[in-house]
N, C-alpha and C positions, 0 to 999 in steps of 0.2 A: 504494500500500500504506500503511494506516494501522495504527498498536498504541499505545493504551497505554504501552508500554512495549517495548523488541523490539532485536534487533540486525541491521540489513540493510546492507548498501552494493552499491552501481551494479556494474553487468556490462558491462566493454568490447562494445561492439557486434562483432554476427558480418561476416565478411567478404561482399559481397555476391556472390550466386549464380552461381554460376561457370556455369549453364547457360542464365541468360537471355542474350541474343545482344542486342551494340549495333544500337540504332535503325537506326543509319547503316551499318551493316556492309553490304556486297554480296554480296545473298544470292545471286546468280545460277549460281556453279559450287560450289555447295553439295547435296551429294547426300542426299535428304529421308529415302532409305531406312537410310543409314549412318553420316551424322552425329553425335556423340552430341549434338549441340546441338537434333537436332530430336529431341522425346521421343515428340511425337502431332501428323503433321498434321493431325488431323481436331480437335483440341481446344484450345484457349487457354488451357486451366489449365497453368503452366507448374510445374511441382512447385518449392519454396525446400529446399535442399538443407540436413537436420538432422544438425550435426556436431559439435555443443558437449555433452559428457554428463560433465560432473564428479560427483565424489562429494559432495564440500560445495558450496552453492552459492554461499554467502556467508557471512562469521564478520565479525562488528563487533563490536570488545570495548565500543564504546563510542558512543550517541547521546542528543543534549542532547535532552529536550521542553521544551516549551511552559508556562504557568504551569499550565496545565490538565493535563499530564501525558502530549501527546496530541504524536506526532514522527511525521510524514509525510516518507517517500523512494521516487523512483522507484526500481522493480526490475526488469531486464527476468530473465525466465523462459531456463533453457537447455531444451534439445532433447529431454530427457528425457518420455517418457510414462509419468507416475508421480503420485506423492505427496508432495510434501514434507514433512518435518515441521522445522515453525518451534518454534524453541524461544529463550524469550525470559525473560530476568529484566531487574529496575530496581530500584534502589535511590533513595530520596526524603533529601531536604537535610535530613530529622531524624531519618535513618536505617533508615526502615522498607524491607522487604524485602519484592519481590514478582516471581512465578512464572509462565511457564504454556506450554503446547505447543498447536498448533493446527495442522490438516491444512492444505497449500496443494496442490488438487488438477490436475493438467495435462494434458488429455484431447481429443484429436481423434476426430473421428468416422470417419474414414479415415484409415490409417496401414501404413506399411512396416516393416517390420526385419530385422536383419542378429543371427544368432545366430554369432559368428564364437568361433573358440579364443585362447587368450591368445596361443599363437604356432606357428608352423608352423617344420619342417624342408626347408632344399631339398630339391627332389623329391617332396615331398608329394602327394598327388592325393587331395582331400577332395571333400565335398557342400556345401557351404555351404547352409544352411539358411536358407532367406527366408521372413520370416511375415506375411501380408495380412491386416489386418482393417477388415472392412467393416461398420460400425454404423450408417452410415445406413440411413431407413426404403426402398428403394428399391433393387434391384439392381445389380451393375455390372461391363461387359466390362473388367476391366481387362488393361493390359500392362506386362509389368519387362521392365526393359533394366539389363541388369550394363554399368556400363563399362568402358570400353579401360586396359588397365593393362600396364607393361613388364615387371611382376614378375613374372605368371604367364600360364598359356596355359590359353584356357578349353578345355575337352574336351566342350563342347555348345554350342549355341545360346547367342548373347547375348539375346535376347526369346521373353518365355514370356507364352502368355495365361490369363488363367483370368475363369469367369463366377461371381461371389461373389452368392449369394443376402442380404437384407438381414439382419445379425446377423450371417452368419458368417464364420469366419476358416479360414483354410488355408493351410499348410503345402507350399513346394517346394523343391527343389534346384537350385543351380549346381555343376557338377563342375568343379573347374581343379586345375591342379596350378603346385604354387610352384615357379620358376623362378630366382629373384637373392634371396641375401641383405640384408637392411635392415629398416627399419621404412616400412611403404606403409601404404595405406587402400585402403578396398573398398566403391564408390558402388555403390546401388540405388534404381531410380526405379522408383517407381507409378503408372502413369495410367488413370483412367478418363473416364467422361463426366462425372462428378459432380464427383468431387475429384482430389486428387493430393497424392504425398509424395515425400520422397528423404533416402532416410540414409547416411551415410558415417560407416566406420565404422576404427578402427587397426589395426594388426597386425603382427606382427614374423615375420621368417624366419630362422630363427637356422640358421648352416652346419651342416653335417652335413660326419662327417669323424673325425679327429684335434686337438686343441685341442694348440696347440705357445706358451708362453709363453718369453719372454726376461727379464729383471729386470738393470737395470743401478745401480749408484750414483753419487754423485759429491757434492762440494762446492761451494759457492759459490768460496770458498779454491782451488780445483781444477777448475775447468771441465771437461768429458765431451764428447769429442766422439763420438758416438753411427754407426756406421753397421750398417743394419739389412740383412741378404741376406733377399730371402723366397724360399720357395721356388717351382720351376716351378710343384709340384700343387697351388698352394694353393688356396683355395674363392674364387673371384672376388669381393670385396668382405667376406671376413672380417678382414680387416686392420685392425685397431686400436692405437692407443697413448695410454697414459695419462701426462702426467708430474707426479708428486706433490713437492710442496714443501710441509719440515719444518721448522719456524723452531728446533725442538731434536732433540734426540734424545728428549726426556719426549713429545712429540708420537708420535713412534713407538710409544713404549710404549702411549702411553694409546688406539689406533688398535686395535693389538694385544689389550687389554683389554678392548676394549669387544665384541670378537670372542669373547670366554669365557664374557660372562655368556650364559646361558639360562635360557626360561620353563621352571618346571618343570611337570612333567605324567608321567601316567602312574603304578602302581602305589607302592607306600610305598617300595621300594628304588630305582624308578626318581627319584620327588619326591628323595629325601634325597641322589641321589648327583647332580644338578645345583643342588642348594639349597646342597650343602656347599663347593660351589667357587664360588660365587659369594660368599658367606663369605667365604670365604679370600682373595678378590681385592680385594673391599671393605675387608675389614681389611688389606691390605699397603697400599693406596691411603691410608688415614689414616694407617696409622704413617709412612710416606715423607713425609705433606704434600704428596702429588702430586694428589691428587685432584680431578681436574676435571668441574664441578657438571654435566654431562649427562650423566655415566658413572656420578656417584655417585647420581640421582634412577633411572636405568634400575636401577642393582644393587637400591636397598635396596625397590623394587616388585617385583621378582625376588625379590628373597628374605623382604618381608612375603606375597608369593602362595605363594610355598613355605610358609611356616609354617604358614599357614591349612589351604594343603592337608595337612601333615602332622598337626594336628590331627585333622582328617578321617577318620583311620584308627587313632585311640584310641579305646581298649574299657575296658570297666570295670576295676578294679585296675592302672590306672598303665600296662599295655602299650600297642603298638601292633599293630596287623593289617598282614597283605603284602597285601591287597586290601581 
């Protein structure tokens, strides 16, 4: 990757393919039908499993160029089949100022995907939707295979075929249902004769239930000794504990505060009545001299976006409008 001018830095390398099988392994009591390590006996395209999908890819506040203005760095690409957009500014040793955006495009000809929910409830029993697209010029028998997973329990078939005409994409379903709470992934392998892909993809299982919290204190001064009863019914792996250390007590407060501001939104009564308390918390914050500079850049954006919006709903002769 070359620019002008640009901000990039290197991408730790992905972990290598968890479904290529060692050289030297003994494949001999290895069952070709049920394995998930064999995806296609009949094909040697073995899919590389895509599992890296950030939102940003890279932010470099800062790269030296060349006398010529001209700063080359490797970048490897994550997993995403997308667009990126580079956006890059420089500034020159006698000050001048300069700009610009450019598409970096990421595009395979054959590809899988996993359409999953942000998060599932135990017990769940959804479709999972997997989408094949096939652009090359040429047809192709492909096969998925969902893999083995302890979380849930599938309620169809693991391998599903379908014949993709060249250009198009289709749409199928996995039906499972979530079984253990946590956060797991959910791998789908494409094989055809041509190509092949494989995407793994996150997902959380959050209990279903009753939510039962405990809150205990203590001091450094005072040591805590903590013992926790859980109960019989509880949800098998919702068990959590967090323990927070406050170097003051101003640390609480300001934990507390930062919990009050809100974006305002919504009609002229709803803007003015989360604008005015964020006001209000901002100003106790500088009369006190407590004000700590993350609290106080979130408040006064909260509350120059309120202004703005309360603007917004002035009419001619000084009033304001409810909508």
């Amino acid at each position: 990757f070359s620019a002008k001018f640009g901000a990039v830095s290197a991408i730790s390398p992905r972990e290598a393919n968890p479904l290529a099988s060692d050289r030297n392994e003994d494949l001999s009591n290895i069952d070709v039908g049920t394995d998930p390590r064999i995806i296609n006996i009949n094909t040697a395209i073995a899919p590389r499993i895509r599992e890296m999908f950030p939102e940003t890819l890279l932010w470099r506040p800062e790269l030296i160029t060349d006398d010529d203005g001209t700063a080359s760095l490797p970048l490897e690409l994550a997993d995403s089949i997308t667009t990126w957009r580079l956006s890059a500014s420089a500034v020159t040793s006698d000050g001048k100022l300069g700009a610009a955006q450019l598409p970096v495009k990421v595009f395979k000809d054959f590809f899988v995907d996993l359409n999953l929910p942000v998060a599932l409830t135990r017990g769940d029993e959804v479709g999972v939707p997997v989408v094949v697209y096939n652009y090359l010029d040429k047809p192709q028998t492909v096969t998925l295979t969902l893999a083995d997973g302890d979380w849930f329990t599938r309620l169809d078939g693991a391998e599903q075929r379908l014949d993709l005409a060249p250009g198009e994409v289709r749409s199928v379903h996995y039906c499972v249902r979530a079984d253990k709470v946590g956060a797991y992934t959910l791998t789908v392998a494409a094989v055809g004769a041509n190509d092949s892909d494989a995407v793994k993809r996150a997902i959380e299982v959050t209990p279903d239930g009753r939510r039962v919290e405990r809150v205990v204190n203590g001091t450094l001064e005072k040591p805590v000794d903590i013992a926790l009863d859980l109960p019989e019914g509880r949800v098998p792996g919702s068990e959590k504990a967090f323990v927070k250390i406050y170097p003051s007590s101003f640390s609480q407060l300001v934990e507390g505060l930062d919990n009050i501001f809100r974006m305002p939104n919504g009609c002229f009564e709803q803007t003015s009545s989360t604008t005015y308390p964020n006001v209000l918390a901002l100003d106790y914050l500088k009369r006190t001299n407590q004000s700590a500079p993350a609290v106080r850049v979130k408040a006064e954006r909260f509350i120059q976006s309120g202004y703005q919006r309360l603007l917004s709903f002035e009419v001619p002769g000084g009033g304001f409008d409810w909508f």
